[in-house]
N, C-alpha and C positions, 0 to 999 in steps of 0.2 A: 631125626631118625638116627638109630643109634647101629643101625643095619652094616655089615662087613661092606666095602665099597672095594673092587677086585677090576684092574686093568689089563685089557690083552691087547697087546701090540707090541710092533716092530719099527723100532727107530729108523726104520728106513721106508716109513709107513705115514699116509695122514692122521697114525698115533701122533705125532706131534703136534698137532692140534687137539688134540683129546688132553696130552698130557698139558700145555699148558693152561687147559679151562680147570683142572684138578690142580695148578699149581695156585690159580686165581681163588677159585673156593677155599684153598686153607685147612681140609682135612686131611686125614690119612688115610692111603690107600696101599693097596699091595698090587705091584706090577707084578704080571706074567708075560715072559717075552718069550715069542712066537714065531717058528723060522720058517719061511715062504717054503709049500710043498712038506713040507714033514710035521710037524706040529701044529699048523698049521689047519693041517687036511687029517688031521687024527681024530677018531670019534670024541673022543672026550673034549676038544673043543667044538667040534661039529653038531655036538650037543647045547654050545652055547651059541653057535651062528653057524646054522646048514651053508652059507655062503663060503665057510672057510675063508674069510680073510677078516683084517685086524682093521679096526680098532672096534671094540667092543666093552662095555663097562658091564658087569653084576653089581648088583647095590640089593642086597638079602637074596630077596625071588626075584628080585625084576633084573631080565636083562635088557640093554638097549644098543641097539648098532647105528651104524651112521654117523656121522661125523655132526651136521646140526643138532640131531637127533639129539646125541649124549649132553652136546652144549647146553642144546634148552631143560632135557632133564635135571642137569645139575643143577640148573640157576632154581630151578622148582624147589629140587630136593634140599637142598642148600641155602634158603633165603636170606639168611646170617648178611652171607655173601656180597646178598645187594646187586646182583648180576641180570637179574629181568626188571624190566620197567616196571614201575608201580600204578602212573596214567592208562588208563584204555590207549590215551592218543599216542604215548612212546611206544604202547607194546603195537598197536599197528605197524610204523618205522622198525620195529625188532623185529617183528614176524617177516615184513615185508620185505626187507634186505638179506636177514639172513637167508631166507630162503630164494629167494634170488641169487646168492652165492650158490647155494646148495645146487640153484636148477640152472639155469641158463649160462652162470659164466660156469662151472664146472663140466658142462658138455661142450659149451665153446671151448674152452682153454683145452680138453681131452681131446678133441676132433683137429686141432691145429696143431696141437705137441703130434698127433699120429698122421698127421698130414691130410686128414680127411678135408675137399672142399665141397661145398652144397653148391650147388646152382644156383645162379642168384634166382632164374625163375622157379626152384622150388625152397627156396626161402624161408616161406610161408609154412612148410613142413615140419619145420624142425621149432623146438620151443623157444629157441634164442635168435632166432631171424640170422643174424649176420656177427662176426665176431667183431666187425666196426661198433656196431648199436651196440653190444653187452657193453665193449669198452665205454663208449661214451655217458653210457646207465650209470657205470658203478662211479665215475668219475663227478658225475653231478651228485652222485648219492654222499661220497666224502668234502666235496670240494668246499673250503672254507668250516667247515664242520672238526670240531675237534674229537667226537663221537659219532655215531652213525644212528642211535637213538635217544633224542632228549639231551640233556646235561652231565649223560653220567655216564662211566664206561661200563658194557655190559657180556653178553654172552656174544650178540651181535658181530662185538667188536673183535673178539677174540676168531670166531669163523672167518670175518672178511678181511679182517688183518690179515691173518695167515694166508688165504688167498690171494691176498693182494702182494705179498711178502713175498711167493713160489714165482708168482707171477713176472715180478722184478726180477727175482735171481734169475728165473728159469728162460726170460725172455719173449714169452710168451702174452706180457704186457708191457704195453710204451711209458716209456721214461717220463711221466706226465709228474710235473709240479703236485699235484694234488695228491696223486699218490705217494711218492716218496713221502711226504710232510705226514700224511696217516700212519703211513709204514713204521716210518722210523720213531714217530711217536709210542706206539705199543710195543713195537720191538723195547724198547727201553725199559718195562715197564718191568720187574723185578721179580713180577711170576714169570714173563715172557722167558727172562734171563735162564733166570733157575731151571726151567724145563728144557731149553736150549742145552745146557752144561749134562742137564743128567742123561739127554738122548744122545746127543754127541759122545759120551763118556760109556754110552752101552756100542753106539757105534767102534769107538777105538777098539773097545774090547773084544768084540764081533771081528775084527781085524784080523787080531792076535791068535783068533783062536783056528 
């Protein structure tokens, strides 16, 4: 598809998961950076997400929000890329992870960064049970695995890296062997790099101004 591919986000946003699966695919894109409260909440972006907030891809007509959301559409849109399983059986472990990132640790990890705690007898309530069980989940999902689906790095790995990556920093996840070794593995990885430098480098500037 030979279609314009247009980014909106803010480096101080989970764009930086968006930006580096655009850095993993290899095309061109044109960033629009977006400032929490004023352009943000401007009609003319509220036209591409009534949610007002960032990260958001246009690619021709189609827009997509969401953070797995953009992931799994690029690896579609983009197949060159090699980013989605090829197997029925990998793309179950893709579908299944990622979106387990998406759902249970991203409400756990959000409900403990704001202090929120369940009851253990309503538990049962909430889709992720306990923020012990998410941890323990995502930790057998990486543990000994150098990917997260199949033999090969994917969109997957780009979501739950980065999750697992906030996580470390932020403290919000335990210092487990298994993680660090995932982590620092795709941090390394020369799209990770590159998208790191250019968001940090809109941050500085964000600084200055």
């Amino acid at each position: 598809m030979a279609d314009a591919l247009t980014f909106y986000t803010n480096p101080m946003s989970r764009g930086r998961i968006v930006r580096w699966m655009l850095e993993e695919i290899g095309q061109p894109y044109e960033t629009k950076v977006l400032d929490y409260g004023t352009t943000m909440k401007a009609p003319e972006y509220l036209a591409v997400n009534p949610m007002g907030k960032v990260p958001a891809i246009k690619h021709g007509d189609a827009v997509v929000t969401e953070c797995a959301a953009i992931c799994a559409y690029l690896a579609d849109a983009f197949p060159q890329a090699n980013l989605a399983p090829a197997s029925l059986k990998d793309r179950a472990a893709y579908y299944r992870w990622m979106f387990f990132a998406a759902g249970p640790v991203e409400a756990a990890s959000t409900n403990t960064a704001m202090g929120v705690v369940v009851p253990p007898e309503r538990k049962g309530m909430v889709g992720y049970g306990s923020l012990g069980e998410v941890v323990d989940a995502l930790e057998r999902a990486v543990d000994g695995r150098e990917f997260i689906a199949g033999d090969r790095f994917s969109a997957a790995d780009v979501y739950i890296g980065a999750q697992i990556g906030w996580g470390l920093q932020f403290g919000w996840l335990e210092k487990r062997p298994a993680f660090a070794a995932y982590s620092s593995r795709l941090q390394a990885r020369p799209a990770a790099t590159r998208a790191r430098e250019i968001d940090d480098a809109l941050m500085a500037a964000q600084k200055k101004d």
